[in-house]
C-alpha positions, -999 to +999 in steps of 0.1 A: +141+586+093+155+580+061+142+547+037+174+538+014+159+521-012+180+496-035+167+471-058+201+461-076+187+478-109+209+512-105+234+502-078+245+465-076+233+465-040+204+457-024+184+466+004+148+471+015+126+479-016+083+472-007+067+503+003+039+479+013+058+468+038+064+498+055+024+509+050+016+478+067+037+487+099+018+515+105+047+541+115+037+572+135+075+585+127+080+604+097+103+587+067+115+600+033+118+576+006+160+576-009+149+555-046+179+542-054+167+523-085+157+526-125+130+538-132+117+554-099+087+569-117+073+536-113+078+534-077+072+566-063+033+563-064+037+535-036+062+549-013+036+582-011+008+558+000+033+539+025+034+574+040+069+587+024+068+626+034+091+631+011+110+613-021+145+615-034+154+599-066+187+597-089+176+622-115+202+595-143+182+568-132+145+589-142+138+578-183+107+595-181+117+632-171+080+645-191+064+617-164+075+638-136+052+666-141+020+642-134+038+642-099+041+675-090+015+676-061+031+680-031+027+650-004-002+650+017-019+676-009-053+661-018-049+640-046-020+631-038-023+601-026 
């Protein structure tokens, strides 16, 4: 399943947006993460502890391209989460 993620900050739309949300459902399905937003360095943290197994982002939308190296564990590596 597939979590398209739209907080109005890269695309005027909006749709569902708090990883917390999904964490707190407790999903035994598998979801990736589409972060459709500015800034996703800042969001990807929490949709990897929601359970995300996997992440897309807009690479125009990621300021921080150095950031990204700090990520580059792969989901569900230890540490990861």
């Amino acid at each position: 399943m597939q979590v398209d993620v739209l907080d109005g900050t890269l695309f005027p739309e909006r749709s569902f947006s708090d990883a917390a949300a999904i964490a707190a459902m407790h999903l035994s399905l598998s979801f990736e993460a589409h972060l459709m937003v500015n800034d996703p360095e800042e969001k990807v943290r929490a949709w990897i502890r929601a359970g995300a197994s996997r992440i897309i982002i807009h690479a125009e939308a990621a300021e921080h391209r150095l950031a990204w190296s700090a990520l580059d564990t792969p989901i569900g590596a230890p540490g990861s989460r």
